[in-house]
PAFIBA-969195 format. One record per residue (C-alpha): residue number from 1; x, y, z. Coordinates in nm, 3 decimals, decimal comma, padded with zeros to 5 digits, always signed. Last residue first. Example, Ala and Ser with C-alpha at 12.3 -4.5 7.8 and 13.67 -1.06 7.14 Angstrom:
// residues 2
    nr        c1        c2        c3
     2   +01,367   -00,106   +00,714
     1   +01,230   -00,450   +00,780
//
This chain:
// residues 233
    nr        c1        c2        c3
   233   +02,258   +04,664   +02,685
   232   +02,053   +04,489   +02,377
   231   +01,746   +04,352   +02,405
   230   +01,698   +03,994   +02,502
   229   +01,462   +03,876   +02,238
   228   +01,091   +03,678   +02,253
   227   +00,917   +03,661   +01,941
   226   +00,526   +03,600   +02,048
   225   +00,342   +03,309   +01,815
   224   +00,662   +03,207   +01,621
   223   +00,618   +03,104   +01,249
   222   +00,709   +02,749   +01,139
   221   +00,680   +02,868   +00,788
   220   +00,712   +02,473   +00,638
   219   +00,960   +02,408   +00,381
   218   +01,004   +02,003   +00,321
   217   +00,624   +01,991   +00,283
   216   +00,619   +01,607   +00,221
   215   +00,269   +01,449   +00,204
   214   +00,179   +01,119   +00,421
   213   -00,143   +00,909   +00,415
   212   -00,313   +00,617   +00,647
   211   -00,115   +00,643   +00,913
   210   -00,201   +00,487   +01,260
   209   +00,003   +00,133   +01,175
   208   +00,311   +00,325   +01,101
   207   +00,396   +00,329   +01,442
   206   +00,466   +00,641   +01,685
   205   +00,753   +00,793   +01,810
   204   +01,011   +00,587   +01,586
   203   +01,363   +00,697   +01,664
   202   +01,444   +00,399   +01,866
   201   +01,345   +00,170   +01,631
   200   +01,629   +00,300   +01,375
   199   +01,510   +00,508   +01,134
   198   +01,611   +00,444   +00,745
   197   +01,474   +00,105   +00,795
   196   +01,162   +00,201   +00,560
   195   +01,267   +00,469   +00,340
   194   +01,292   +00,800   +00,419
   193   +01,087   +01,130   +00,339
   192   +01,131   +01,473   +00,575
   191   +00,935   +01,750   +00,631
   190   +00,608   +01,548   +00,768
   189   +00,219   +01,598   +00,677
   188   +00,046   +01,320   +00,817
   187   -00,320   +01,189   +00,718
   186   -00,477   +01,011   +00,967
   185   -00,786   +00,804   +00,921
   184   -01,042   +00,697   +01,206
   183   -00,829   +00,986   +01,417
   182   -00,754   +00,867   +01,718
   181   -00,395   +00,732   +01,719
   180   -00,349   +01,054   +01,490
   179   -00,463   +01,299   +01,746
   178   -00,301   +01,149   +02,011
   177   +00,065   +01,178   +01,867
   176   +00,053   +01,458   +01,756
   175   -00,070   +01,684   +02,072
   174   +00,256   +01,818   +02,140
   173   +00,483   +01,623   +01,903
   172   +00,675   +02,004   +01,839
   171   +00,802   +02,018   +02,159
   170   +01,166   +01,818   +01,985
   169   +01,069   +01,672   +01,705
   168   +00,844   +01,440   +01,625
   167   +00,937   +01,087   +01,505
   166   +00,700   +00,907   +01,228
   165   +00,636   +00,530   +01,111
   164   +00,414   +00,581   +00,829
   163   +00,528   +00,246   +00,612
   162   +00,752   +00,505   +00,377
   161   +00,902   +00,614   +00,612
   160   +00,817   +00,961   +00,824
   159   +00,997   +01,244   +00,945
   158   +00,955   +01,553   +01,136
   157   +00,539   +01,534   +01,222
   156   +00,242   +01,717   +01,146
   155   -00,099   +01,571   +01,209
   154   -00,483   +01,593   +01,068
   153   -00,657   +01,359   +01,228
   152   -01,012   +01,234   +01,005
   151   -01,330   +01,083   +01,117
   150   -01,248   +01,239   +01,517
   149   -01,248   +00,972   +01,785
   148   -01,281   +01,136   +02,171
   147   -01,354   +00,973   +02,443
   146   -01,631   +01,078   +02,699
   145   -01,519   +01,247   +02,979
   144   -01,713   +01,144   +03,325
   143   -01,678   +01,379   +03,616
   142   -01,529   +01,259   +03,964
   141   -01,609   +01,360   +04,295
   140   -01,415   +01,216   +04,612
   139   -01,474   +00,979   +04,905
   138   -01,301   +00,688   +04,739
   137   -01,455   +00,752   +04,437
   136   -01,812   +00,955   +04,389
   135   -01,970   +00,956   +04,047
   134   -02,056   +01,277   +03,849
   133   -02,233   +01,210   +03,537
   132   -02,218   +01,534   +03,258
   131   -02,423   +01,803   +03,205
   130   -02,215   +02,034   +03,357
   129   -01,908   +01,923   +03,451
   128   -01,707   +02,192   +03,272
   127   -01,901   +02,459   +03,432
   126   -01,746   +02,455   +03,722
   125   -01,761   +02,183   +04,062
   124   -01,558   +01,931   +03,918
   123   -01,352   +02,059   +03,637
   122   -01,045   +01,801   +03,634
   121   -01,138   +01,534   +03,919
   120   -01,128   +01,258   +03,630
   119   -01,361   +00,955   +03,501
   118   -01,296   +00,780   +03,200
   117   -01,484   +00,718   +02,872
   116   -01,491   +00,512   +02,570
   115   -01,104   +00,337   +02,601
   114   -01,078   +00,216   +02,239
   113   -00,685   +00,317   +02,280
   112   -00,714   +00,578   +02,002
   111   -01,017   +00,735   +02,181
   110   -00,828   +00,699   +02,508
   109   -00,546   +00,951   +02,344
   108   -00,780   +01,193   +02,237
   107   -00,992   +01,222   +02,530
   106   -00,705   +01,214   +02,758
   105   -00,524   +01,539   +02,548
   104   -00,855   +01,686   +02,572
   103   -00,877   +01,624   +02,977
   102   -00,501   +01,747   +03,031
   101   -00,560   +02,083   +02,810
   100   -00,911   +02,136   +03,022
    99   -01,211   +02,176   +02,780
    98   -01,335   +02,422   +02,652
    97   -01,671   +02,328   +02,389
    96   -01,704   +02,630   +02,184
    95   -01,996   +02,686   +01,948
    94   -01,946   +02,939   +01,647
    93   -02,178   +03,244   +01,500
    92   -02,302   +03,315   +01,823
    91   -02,134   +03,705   +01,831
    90   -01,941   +03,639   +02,125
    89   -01,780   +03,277   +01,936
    88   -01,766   +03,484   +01,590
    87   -01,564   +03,778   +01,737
    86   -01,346   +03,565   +01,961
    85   -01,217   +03,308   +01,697
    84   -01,175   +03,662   +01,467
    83   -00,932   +03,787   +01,743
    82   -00,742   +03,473   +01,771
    81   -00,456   +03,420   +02,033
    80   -00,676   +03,404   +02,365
    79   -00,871   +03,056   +02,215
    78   -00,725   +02,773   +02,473
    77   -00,889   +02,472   +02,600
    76   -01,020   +02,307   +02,252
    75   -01,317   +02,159   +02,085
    74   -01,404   +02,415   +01,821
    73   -01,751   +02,421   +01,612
    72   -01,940   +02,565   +01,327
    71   -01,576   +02,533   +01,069
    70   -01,557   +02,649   +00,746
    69   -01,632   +03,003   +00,826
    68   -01,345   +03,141   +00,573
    67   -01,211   +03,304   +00,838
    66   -01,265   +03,050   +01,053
    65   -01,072   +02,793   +00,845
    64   -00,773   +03,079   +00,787
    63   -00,735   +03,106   +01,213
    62   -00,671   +02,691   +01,198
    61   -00,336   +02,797   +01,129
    60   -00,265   +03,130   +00,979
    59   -00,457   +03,431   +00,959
    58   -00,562   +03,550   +01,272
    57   -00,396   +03,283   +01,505
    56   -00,406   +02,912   +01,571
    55   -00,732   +02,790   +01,708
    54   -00,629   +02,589   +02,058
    53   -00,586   +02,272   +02,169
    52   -00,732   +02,088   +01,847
    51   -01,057   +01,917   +01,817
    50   -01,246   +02,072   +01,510
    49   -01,592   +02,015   +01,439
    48   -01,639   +02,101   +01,037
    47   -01,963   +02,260   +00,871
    46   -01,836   +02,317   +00,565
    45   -01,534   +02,158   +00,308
    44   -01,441   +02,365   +00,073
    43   -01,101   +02,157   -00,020
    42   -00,924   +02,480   -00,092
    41   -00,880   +02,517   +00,311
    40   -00,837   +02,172   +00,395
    39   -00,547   +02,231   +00,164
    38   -00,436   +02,534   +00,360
    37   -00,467   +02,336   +00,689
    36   -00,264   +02,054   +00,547
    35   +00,015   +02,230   +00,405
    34   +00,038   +02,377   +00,790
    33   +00,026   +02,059   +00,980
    32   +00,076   +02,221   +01,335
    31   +00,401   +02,144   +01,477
    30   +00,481   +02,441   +01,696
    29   +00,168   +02,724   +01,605
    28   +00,028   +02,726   +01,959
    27   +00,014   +02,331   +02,008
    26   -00,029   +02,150   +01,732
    25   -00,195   +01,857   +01,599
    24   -00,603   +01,884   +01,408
    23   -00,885   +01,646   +01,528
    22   -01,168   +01,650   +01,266
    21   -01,526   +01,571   +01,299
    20   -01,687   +01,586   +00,992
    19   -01,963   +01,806   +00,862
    18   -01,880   +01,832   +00,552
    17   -01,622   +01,579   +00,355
    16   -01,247   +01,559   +00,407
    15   -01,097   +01,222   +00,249
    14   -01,195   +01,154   -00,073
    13   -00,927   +01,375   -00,192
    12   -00,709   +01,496   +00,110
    11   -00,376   +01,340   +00,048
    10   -00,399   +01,478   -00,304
     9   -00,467   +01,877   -00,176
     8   -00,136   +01,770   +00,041
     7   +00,037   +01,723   -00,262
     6   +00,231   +01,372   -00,413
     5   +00,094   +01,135   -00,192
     4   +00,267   +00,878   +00,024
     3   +00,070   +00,623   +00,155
     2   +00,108   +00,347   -00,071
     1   +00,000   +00,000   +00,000
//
């Protein structure tokens, strides 16, 4: 089977359809699948539920999906870098579900481990739990957190092989990893090729066996969210 595709707008044919539920890596704007975003972009896909842990920026990132208002919904726990995010969300134009970093990130990753729900302490008591079962442990509340398992993951990584066996670099796994073990098909956008043996076991983050497509963008942006400096004495 081939998984490699020759453009990201190729890795999404037949893919990406309306009203999906999508999961999308990053964190910030360090390793988000940026060929990927813009050809979700061209796709014109509507209606989209994102998971991702936050919305990018004006402009870049998932910030060019809202402002082409491709997507009714964002499942994430941070939103204070996008100015458009927080004109349509106060203006009812898109639904927000927050949710805690640690409880997304455990909603992704038991959704790729077939784990349906868990119980946690996170958001007892607030407005997070509403809605949701409460059961007592031990003496202490817990809220239930259903799983997460987006149609498609959309996930940026270093390298790949051939097979799909990826390694992240440095901060820039982030949320990777558990968005493609949960994503019913996972398309990975990565900046280097290899062929299979190429990586010794070691380097391997995460198997082949959750990729379903890879495109090369050898020359991603990478832009910085806040350039910090040391000025000058």
């Amino acid at each position: 089977m081939n998984k490699v595709f020759p453009s990201a707008v190729e890795a999404l044919k037949g893919v990406v359809a309306d009203n999906q539920l999508l999961a999308v890596g990053g964190f910030g704007l360090c390793g988000i699948p940026e060929a990927l975003i813009d050809a979700l972009r061209d796709s014109g896909v509507t209606g989209l539920s994102v998971i991702s842990n936050n919305a990018g920026v004006d402009g870049f990132g998932l910030g060019k999906l809202l402002e082409t208002r491709q997507i009714k919904k964002m499942i994430s726990s941070y939103v204070g870098e996008n100015k458009e995010f927080e004109r349509q969300y106060l203006a009812g134009e898109l639904e927000l579900e927050f949710t805690p970093q640690g409880t997304l990130a455990e909603k992704l990753r038991a959704g790729g481990a077939g784990i349906p729900a868990f119980f946690t302490k996170t958001g007892v008591g607030t407005m997070v739990a509403e809605g949701k079962e409460i059961r007592e442990f031990d003496g202490e509340a817990y809220v239930m957190e259903r799983a997460l398992v987006p149609d498609v993951a959309l996930v940026k990584a270093w390298r790949a092989d051939r097979s799909g066996n990826l390694q992240f670099r440095l901060t820039a796994r982030n949320f990777n990893p558990a968005a493609a073990m949960a994503g019913r098909v996972c398309v990975v956008e990565v900046e280097e090729l290899v062929d299979v043996g190429a990586m010794v076991p070691d380097e391997v983050h995460l198997p082949g066996i959750y990729v379903h497509r890879i495109v090369v963008n050898a020359s991603p942006e990478k832009r910085i969210e806040r350039r910090t400096i040391t000025e000058k004495a």
